[in-house]
C-alpha positions in Angstrom: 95.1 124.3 243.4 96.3 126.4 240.0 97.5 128.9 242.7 99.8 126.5 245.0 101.4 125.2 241.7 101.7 128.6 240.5 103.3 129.5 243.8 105.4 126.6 243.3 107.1 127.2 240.0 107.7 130.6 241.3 109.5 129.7 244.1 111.4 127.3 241.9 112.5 129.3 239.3 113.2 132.3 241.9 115.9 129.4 243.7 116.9 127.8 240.4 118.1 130.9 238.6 119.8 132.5 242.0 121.7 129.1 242.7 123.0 129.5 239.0 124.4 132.6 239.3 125.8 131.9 242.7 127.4 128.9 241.3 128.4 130.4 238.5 129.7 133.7 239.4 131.7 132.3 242.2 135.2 133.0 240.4 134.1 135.7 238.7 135.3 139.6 239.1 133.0 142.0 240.5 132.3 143.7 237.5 131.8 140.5 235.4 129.5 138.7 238.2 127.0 141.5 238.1 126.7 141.8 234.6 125.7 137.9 234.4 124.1 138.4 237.3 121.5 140.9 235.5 121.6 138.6 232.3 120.3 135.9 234.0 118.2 138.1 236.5 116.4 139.1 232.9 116.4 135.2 231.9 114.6 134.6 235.4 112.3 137.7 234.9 111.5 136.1 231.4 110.7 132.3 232.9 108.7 133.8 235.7 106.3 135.8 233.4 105.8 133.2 231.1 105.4 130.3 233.7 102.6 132.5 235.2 100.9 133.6 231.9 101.9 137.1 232.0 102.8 138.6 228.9 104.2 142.9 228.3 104.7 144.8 225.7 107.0 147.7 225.6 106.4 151.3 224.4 109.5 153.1 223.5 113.0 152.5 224.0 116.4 153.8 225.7 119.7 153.3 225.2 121.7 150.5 227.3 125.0 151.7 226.2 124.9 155.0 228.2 124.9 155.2 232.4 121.4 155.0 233.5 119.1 155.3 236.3 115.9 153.6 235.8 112.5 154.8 237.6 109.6 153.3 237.3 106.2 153.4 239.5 105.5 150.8 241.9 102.4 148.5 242.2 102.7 145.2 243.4 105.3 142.2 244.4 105.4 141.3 240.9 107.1 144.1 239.5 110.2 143.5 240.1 110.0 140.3 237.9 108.1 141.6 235.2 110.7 144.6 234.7 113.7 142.6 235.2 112.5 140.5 232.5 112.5 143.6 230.0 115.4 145.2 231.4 119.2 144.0 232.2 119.3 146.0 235.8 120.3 145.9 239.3 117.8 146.5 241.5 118.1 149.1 244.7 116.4 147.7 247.8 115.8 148.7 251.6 118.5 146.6 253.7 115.9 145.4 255.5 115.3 142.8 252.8 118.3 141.1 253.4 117.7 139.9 256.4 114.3 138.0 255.5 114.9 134.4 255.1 115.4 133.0 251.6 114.1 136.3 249.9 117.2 137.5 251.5 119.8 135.3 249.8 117.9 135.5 246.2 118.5 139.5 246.9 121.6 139.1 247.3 122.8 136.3 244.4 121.0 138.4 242.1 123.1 141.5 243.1 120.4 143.6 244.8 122.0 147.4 246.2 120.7 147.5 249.5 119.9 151.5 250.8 120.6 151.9 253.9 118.0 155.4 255.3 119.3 156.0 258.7 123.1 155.2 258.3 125.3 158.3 256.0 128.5 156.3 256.0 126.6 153.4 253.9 124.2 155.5 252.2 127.1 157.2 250.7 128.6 153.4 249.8 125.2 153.0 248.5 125.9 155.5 245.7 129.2 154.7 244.9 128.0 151.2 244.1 125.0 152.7 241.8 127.8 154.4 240.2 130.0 151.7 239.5 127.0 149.3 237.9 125.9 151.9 235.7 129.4 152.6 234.9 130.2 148.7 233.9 127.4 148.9 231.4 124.5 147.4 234.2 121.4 149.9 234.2 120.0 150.2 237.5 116.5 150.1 239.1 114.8 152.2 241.8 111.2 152.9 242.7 111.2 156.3 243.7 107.5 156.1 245.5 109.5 153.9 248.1 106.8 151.9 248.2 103.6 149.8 246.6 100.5 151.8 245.9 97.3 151.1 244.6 98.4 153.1 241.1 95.5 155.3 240.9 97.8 158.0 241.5 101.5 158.2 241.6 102.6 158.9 245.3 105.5 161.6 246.1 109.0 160.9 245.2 111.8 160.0 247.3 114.5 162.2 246.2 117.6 160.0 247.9 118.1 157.5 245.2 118.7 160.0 242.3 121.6 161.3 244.0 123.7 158.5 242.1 123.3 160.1 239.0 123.1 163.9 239.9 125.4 165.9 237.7 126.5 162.8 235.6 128.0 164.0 232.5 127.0 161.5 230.7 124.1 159.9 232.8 120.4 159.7 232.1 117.6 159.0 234.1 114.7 156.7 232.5 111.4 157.3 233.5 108.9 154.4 233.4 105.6 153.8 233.8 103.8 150.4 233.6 100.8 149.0 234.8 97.9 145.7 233.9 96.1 146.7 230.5 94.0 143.3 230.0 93.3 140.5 233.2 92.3 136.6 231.2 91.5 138.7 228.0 89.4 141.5 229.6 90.4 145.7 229.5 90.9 146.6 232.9 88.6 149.0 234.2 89.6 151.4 237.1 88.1 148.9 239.8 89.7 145.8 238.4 93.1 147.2 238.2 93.4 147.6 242.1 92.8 143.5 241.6 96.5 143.4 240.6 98.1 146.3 243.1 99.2 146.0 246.4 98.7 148.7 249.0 98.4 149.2 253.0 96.6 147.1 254.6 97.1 144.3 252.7 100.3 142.0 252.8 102.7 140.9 250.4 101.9 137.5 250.4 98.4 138.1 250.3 99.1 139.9 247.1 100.9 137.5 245.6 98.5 135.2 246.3 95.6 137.5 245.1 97.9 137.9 241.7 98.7 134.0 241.1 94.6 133.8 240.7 94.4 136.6 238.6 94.4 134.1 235.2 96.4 135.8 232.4 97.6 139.1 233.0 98.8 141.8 230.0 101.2 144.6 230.8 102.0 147.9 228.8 105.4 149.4 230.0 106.0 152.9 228.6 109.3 154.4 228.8 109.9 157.6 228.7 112.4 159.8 226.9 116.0 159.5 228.9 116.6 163.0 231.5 120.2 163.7 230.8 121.4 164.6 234.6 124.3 167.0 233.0 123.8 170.4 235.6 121.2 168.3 237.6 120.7 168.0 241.4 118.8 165.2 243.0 115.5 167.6 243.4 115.2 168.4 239.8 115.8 164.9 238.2 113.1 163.8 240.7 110.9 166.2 239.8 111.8 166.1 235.5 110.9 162.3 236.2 107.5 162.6 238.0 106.6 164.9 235.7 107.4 162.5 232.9 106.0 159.6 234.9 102.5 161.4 234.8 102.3 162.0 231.2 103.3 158.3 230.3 100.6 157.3 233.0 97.8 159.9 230.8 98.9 158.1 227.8 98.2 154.9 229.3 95.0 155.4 230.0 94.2 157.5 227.1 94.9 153.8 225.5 92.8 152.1 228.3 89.4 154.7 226.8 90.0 153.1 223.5 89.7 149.6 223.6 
């Protein structure tokens, strides 16, 4: 029963906050639409956490003023909510997602970028639209994994998305790493933290489901020291930002020994 009304308030805050910005953003410019279109996406992010008793606490900082690419690992369906509530972003999706029903119109009120893999023409639109966001002052969001894992280990990059920053003179990319640190009060341990991922076979909404019974869940999101991507191709910045990934991840758990 806690889980169906959990499920409920986040389908009703997910609607509520997309309507808004629909509504409100209608006569809007471009530019100005998707900036309150990530203000209220972090507002959302914000009301989802707290209405399902997930709390975070950030270590580090970046700076919002400059272009930036944000990269952060990827470990269940939740994460998109608990970063967009500690983050004013756009988000960069597969297409695919907006053609789902009702997930696909949230993606798209809240301003998702949707990559298109097999298509060059829109791949290259793709980019020029990363561009433009982080140019207007909106950061923006990609999992370079491509995909959920069970965060034991972070899986290879996908080298694509980074392309809207190569060779910025003034871009950065942000390297992130989060992941649970306490579930109702309790340190994780390395078997309980898989209670909170989401990985093959499983399905999303089974994971979802699996998370909404959780009880209260703590997360730590480190963030790295900005990559300027001055002189830097797609290949390198992915491969500066792994490597940065994997030392923010051996913090983490150097934290996780101690408590």
């Amino acid at each position: 029963m806690i889980r169906s009304f959990r499920f409920i308030r986040f389908l009703i805050i997910m609607l509520a906050y997309s309507a808004d910005i629909m509504w409100r953003g209608r006569k809007m410019g471009h530019a100005e639409r998707m900036a309150f279109a990530a203000q209220r996406q972090r507002d959302a992010g914000v009301s989802m956490c707290r209405s399902l008793r997930i709390t975070t606490e950030v270590v580090g900082h970046y700076s919002s003023e400059k272009p930036s690419l944000i990269v952060p690992n990827h470990i269940g369906t939740l994460d998109p909510w608990i970063l967009a509530g500690r983050f004013n972003t756009a988000f960069v999706a597969k297409s695919e997602l907006g053609g789902w029903p009702v997930f696909g119109w949230v993606c798209k009120a809240v301003g998702i970028i949707f990559a298109h893999r097999k298509n060059v023409m829109r791949t290259n639109q793709t980019v020029d639209e990363i561009r433009a966001r982080m140019r207007s002052g909106v950061a923006v969001l990609i999992f370079p994994e491509g995909t959920t894992s069970d965060g034991k280990e972070l899986l290879p990059f996908k080298t694509g998305g980074f392309e809207s920053v190569a060779n910025m003179d003034d871009g950065f990319v942000v390297p992130v790493y989060f992941h649970v640190r306490t579930i109702d009060g309790k340190p994780v341990t390395e078997l309980s933290r898989v209670e909170v991922t989401w990985s093959s076979p499983q399905k999303m909404t089974a994971n979802l489901w699996k998370a909404l019974g959780l009880g209260r869940l703590h997360f730590v999101v480190r963030i790295g020291k900005p990559i300027p991507a001055k002189n830097q191709n797609r290949k390198e910045l992915a491969r500066s930002a792994k490597d940065a990934m994997q030392q923010l991840k051996q913090e983490e758990e150097d934290e996780l020994l101690k408590l």
